[in-house]
MARBA-3410 file (N, C-alpha, C, O; in Angstrom, 1 decimal):
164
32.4,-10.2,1.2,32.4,-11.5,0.5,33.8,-12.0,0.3,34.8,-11.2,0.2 ~ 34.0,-13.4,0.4,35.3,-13.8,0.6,35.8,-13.9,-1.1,35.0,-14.1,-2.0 ~ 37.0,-13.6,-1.3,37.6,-13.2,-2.4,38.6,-15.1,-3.0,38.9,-15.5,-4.1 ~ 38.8,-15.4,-2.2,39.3,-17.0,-2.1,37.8,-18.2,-2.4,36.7,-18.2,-1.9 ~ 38.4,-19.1,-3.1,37.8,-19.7,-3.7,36.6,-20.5,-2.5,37.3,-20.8,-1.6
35.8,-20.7,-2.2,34.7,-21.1,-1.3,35.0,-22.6,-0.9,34.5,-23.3,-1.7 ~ 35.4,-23.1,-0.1,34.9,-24.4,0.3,33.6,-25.1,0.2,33.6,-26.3,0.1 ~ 32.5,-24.5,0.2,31.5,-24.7,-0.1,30.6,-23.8,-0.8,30.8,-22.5,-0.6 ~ 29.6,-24.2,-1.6,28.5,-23.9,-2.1,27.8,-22.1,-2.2,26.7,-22.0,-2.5 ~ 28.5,-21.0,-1.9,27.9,-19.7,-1.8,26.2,-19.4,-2.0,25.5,-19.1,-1.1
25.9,-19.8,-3.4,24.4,-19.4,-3.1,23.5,-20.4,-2.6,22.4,-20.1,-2.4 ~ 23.9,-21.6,-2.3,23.5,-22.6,-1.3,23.6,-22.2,0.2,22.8,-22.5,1.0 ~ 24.6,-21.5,0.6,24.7,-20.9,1.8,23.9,-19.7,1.9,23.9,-19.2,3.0 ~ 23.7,-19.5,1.4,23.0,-17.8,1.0,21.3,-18.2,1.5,20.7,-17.7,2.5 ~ 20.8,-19.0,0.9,19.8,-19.4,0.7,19.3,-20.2,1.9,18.1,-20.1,2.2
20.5,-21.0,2.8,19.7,-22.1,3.9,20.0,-20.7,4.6,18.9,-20.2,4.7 ~ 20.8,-20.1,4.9,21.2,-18.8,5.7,19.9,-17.7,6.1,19.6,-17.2,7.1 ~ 19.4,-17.7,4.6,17.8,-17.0,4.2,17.1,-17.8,5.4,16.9,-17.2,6.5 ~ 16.8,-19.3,5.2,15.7,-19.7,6.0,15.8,-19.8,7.6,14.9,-19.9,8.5 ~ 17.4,-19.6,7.6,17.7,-19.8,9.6,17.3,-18.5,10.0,16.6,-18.4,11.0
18.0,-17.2,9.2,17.7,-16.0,10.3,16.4,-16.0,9.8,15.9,-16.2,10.8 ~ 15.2,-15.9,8.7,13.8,-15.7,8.9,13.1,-16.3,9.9,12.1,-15.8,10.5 ~ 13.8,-17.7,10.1,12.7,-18.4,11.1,13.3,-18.2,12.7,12.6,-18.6,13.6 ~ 14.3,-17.8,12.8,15.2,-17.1,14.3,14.0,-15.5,14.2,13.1,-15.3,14.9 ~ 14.3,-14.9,13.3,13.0,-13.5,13.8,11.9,-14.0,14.0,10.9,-13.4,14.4
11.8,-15.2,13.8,10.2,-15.3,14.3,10.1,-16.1,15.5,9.0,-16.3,15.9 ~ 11.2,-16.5,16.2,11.5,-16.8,17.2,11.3,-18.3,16.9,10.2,-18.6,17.5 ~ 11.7,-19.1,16.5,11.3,-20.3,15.5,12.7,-21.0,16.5,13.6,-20.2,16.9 ~ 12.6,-22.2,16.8,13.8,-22.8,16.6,14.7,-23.5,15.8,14.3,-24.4,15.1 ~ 15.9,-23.1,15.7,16.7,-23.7,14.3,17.6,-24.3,14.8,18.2,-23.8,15.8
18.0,-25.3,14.4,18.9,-26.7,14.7,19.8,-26.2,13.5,19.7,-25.0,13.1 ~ 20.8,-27.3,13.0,21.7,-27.1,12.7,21.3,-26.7,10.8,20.3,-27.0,10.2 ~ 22.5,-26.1,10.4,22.3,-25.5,8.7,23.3,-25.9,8.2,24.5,-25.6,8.5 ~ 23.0,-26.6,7.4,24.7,-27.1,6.3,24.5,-27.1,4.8,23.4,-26.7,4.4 ~ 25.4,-27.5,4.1,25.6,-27.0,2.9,26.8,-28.2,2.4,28.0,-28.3,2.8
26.2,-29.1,1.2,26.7,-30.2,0.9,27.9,-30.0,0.2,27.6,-29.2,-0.8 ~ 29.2,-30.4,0.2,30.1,-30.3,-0.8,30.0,-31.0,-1.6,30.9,-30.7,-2.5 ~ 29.5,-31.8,-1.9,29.1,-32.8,-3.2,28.5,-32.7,-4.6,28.5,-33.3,-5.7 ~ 27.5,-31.3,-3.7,26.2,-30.9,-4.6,25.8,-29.5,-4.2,26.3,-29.0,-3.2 ~ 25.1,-28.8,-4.8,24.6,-27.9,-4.7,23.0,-27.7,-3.1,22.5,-26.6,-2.7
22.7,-29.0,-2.7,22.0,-29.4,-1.9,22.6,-28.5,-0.5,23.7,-27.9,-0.4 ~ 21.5,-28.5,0.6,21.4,-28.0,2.0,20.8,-27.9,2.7,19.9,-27.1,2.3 ~ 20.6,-28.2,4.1,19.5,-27.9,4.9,19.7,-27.1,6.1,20.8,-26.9,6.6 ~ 18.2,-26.7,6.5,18.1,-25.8,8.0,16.9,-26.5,8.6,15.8,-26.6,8.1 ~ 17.5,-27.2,10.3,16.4,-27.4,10.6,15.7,-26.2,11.4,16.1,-25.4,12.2
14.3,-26.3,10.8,13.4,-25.5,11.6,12.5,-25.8,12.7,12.2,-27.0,12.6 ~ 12.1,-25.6,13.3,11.1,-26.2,14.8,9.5,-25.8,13.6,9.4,-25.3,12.5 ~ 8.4,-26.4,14.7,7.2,-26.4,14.2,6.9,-24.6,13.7,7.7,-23.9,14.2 ~ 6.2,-24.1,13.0,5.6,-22.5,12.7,4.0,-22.5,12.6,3.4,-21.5,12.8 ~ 3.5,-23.5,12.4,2.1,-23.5,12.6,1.4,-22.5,13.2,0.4,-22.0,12.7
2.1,-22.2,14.6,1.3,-20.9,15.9,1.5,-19.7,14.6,0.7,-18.8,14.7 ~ 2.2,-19.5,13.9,2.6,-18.2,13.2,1.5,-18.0,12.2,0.8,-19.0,11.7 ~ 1.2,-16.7,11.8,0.0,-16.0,10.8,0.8,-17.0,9.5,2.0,-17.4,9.5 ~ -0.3,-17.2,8.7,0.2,-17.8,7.5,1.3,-17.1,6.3,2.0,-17.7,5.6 ~ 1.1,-15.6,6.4,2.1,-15.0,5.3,3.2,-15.2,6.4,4.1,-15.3,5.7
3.7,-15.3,7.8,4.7,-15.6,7.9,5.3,-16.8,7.9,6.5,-16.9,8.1 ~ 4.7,-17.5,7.8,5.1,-19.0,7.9,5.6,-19.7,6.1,6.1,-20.7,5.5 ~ 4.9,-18.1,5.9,5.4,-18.4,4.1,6.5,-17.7,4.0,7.4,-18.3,3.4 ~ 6.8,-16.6,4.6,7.5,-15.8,4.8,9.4,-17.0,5.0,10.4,-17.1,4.3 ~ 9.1,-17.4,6.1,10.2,-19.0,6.5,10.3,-19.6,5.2,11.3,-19.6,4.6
9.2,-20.3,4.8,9.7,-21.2,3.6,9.8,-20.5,2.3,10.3,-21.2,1.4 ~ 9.5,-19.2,1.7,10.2,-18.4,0.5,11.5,-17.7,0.7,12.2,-17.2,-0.2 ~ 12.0,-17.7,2.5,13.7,-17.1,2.6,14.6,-17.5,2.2,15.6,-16.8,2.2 ~ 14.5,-18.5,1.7,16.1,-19.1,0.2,16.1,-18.5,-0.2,16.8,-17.6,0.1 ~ 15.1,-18.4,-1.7,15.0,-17.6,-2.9,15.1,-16.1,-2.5,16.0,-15.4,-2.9
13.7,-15.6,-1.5,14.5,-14.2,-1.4,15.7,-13.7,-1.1,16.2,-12.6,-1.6 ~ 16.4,-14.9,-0.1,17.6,-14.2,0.4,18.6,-14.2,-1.3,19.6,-13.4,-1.5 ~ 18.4,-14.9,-2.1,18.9,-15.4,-3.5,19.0,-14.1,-4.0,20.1,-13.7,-4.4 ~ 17.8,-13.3,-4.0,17.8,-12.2,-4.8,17.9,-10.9,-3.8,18.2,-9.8,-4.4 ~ 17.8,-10.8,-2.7,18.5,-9.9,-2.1,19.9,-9.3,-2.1,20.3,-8.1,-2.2
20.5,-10.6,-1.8,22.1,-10.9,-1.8,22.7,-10.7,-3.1,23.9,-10.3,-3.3 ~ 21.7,-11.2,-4.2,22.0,-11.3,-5.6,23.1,-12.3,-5.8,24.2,-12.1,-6.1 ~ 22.6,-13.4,-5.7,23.6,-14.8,-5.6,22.9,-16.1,-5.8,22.8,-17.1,-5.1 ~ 22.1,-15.8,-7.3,21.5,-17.2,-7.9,21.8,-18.4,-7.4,23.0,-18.8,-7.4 ~ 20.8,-19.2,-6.9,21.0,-20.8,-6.6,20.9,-21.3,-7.4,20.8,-20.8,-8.6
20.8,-22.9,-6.9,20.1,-24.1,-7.5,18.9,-23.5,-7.8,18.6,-22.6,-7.1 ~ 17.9,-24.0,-9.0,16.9,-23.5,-9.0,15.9,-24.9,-8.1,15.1,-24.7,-7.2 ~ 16.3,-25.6,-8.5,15.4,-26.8,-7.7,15.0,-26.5,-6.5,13.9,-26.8,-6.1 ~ 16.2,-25.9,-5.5,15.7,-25.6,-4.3,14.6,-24.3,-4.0,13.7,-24.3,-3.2 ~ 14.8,-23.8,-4.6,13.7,-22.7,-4.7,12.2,-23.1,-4.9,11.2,-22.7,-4.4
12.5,-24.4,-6.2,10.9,-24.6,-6.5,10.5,-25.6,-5.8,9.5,-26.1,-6.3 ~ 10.9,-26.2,-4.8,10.7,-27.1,-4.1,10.4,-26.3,-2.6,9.6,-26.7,-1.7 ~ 11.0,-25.0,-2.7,10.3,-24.2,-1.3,8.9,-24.0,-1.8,7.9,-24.4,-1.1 ~ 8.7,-23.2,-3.5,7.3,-23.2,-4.1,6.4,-24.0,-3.8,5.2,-23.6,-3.5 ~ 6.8,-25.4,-3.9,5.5,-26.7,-3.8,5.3,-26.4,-2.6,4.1,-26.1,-2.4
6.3,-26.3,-1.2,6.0,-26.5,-0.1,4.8,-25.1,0.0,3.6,-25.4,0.4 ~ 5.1,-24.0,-0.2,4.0,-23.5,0.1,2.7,-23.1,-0.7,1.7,-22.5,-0.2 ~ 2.8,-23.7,-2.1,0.8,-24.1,-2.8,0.6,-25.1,-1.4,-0.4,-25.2,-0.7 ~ 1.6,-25.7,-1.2,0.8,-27.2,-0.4,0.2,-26.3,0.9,-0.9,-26.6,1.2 ~ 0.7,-25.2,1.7,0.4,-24.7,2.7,-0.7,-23.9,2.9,-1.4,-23.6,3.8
-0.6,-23.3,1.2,-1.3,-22.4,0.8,-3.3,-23.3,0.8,-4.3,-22.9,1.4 ~ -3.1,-24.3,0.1,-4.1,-25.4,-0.4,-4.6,-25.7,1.2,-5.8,-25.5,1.5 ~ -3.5,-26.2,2.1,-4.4,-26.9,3.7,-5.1,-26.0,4.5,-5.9,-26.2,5.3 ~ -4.4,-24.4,3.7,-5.9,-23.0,4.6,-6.7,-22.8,3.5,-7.2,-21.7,3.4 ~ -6.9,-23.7,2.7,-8.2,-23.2,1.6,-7.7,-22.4,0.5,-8.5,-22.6,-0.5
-6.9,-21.8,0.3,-6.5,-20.3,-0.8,-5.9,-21.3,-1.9,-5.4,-22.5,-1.7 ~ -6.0,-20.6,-3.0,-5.9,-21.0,-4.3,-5.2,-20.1,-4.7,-4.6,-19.2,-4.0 ~ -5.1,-20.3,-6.6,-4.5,-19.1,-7.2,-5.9,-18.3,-7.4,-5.9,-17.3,-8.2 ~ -6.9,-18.5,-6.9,-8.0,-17.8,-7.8,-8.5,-17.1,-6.5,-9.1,-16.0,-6.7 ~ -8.4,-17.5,-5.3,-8.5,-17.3,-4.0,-8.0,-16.3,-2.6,-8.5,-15.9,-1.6
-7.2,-16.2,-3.1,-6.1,-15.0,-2.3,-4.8,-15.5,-1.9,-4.1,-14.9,-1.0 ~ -4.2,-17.0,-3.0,-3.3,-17.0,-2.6,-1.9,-16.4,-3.0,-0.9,-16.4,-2.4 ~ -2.4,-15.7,-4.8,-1.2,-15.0,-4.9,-0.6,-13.1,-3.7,0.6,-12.7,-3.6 ~ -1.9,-12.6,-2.9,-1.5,-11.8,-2.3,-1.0,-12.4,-1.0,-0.1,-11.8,-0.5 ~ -1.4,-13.8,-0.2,-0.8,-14.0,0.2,1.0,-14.4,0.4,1.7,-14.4,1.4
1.3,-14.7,-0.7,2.4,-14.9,-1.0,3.2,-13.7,-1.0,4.2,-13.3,-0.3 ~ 2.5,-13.0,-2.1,3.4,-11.8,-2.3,3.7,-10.9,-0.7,4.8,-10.4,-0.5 ~ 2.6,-10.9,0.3,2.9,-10.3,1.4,4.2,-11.4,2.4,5.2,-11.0,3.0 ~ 3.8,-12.9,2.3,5.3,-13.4,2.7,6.7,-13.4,2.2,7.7,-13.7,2.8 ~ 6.6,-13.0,0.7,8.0,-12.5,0.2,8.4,-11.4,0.6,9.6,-11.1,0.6
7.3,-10.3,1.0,8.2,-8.7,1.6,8.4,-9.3,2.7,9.5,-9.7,3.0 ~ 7.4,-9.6,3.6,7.8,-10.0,5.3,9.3,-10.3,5.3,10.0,-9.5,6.0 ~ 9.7,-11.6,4.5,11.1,-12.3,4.2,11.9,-11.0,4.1,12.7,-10.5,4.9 ~ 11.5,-10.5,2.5,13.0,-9.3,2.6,13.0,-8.7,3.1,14.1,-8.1,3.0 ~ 12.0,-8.2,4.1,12.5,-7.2,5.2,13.6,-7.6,6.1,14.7,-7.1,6.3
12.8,-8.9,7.0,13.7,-9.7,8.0,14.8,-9.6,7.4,15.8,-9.5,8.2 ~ 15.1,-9.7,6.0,16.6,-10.2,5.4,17.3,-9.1,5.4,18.4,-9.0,6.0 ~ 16.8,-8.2,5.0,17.1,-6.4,4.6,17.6,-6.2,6.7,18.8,-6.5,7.0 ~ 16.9,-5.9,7.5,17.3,-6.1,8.8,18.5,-6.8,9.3,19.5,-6.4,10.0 ~ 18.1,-8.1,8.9,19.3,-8.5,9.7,20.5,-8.9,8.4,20.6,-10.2,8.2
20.9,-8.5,7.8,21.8,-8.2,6.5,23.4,-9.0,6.9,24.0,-10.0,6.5 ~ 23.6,-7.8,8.0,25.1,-8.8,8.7,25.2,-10.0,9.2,26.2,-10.7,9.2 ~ 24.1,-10.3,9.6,23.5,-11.5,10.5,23.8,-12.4,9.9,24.4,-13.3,10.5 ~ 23.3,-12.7,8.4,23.0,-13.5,7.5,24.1,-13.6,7.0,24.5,-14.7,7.0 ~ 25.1,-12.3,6.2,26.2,-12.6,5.9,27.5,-13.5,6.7,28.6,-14.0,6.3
26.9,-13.6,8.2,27.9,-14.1,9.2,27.9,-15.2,9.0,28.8,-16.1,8.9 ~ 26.6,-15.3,8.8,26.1,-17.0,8.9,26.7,-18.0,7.5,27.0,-19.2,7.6 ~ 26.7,-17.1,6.3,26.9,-17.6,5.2,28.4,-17.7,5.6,28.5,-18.8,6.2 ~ 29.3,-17.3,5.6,30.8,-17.2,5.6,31.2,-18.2,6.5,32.3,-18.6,6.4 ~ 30.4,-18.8,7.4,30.6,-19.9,8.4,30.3,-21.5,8.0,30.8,-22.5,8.4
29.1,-21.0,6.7,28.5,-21.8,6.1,29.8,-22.2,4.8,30.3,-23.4,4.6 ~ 30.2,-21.1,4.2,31.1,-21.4,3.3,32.7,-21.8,3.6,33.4,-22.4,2.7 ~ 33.1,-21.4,4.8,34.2,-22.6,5.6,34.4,-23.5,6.1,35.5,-24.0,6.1 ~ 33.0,-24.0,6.7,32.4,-25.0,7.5,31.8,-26.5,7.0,32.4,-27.6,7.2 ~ 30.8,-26.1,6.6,29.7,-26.2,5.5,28.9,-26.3,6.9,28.6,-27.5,6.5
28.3,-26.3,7.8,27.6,-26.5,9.1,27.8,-25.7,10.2,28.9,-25.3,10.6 ~ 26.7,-25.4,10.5,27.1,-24.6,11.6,25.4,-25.1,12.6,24.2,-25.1,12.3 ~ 26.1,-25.6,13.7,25.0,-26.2,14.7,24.4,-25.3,15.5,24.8,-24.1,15.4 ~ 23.0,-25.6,16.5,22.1,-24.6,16.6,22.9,-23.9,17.5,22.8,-22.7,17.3 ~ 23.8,-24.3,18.8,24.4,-23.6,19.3,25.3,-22.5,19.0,25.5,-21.4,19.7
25.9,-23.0,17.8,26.8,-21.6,17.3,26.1,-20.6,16.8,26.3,-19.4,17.1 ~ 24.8,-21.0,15.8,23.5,-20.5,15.4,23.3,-19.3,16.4,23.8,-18.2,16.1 ~ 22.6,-19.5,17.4,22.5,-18.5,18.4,22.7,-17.6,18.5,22.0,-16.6,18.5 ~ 24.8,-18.0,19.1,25.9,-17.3,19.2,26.0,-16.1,17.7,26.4,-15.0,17.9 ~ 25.8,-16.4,16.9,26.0,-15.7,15.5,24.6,-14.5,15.5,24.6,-13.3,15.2
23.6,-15.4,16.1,22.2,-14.2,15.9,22.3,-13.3,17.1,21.8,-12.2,17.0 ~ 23.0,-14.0,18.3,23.5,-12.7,19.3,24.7,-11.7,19.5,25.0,-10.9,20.4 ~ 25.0,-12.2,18.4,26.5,-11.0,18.0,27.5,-11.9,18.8,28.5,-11.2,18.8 ~ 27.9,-13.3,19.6,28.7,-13.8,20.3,29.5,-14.6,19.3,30.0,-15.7,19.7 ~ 29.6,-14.3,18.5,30.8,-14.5,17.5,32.0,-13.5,16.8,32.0,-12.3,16.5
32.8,-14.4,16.8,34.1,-12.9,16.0,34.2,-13.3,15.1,33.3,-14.0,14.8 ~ 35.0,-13.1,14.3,35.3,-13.3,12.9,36.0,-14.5,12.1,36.3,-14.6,10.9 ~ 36.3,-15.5,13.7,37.1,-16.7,13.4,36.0,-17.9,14.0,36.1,-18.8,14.8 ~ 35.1,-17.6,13.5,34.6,-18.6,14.4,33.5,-18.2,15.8,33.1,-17.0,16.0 ~ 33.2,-19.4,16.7,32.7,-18.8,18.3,33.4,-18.3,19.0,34.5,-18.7,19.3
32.9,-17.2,19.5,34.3,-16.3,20.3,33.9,-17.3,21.4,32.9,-17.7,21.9 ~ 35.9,-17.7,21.7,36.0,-18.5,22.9,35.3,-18.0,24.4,34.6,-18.9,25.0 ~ 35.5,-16.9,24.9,35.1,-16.1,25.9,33.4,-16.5,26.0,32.8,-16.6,27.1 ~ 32.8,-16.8,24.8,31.2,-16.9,24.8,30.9,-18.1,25.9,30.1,-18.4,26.7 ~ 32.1,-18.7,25.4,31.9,-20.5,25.4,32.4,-20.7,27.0,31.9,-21.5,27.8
33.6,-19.9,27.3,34.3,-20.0,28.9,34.6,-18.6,28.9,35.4,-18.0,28.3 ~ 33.4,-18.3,30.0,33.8,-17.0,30.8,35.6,-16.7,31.0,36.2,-15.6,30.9 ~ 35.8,-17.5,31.4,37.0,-17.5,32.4,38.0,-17.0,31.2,38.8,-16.2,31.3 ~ 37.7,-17.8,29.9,39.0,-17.4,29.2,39.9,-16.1,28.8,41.0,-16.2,28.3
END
């Protein structure tokens, strides 16, 4: 963890960081993740999950908050309860309720989540540190970061031009 004051947002990074590597293990595509300096606000785009079992698709939209408490790096709370609505809403379009089976479903997409997070642990910290110098990091470098083709400054140049 960087010991100098953050350019951006930490548990806002933490948290879109949460949603890029959950939905990259699921083979998801992820467009760009940033992290607003203005506000505590940030996004990750994700590709469609639909084809995915429903605890994983819950699994993608509860990875902020888990990665929150994995990492142990309280967010915004708003963002969290705003992942919440998205999934009653997901929960509600397959039928399940709270009276229904939607609290075990949930609870099985929050382990799903901390596992993927627990797994890829460095992955996620890479991402955040990129996030917190950056505030963005596009799907390309994305990639590069979930295939180990990054160093410590950034895209390793070599990824980018063989030749160099």
């Amino acid at each position: 963890m960087s010991t100098t004051k953050d350019k951006y947002s930490r548990p806002t990074a933490i948290h879109e960081a949460g949603h890029a590597v959950v939905a990259w293990s699921f083979n998801l595509p992820v467009g760009a993740i940033w992290v607003s300096a203005e506000d505590a606000s940030g996004g990750t785009q994700i590709g469609p999950a639909g084809h995915l079992k429903l605890e994983d698709q819950i699994a993608v939209r509860c990875a902020g908050g888990i990665a929150e408490e994995v990492f142990e790096c309280p967010g915004h709370e708003l963002a969290t309860f705003q992942d919440n609505v998205a999934i009653m809403k997901l929960l509600g379009e397959h039928g399940f309720t709270e009276e229904n089976g939607g609290p075990a479903l949930r609870v099985r997409g929050y382990d799903i989540a901390a596992t993927a997070l627990e797994k890829n642990r460095a992955k996620v910290m890479a991402l955040v540190e990129q996030l917190v110098e950056h505030g963005c990091v596009e799907a390309t470098a994305f990639l590069m970061l979930m295939n180990n083709e990054a160093s410590d400054h950034g895209v390793d140049e070599t990824a980018q031009n063989p030749s160099a």
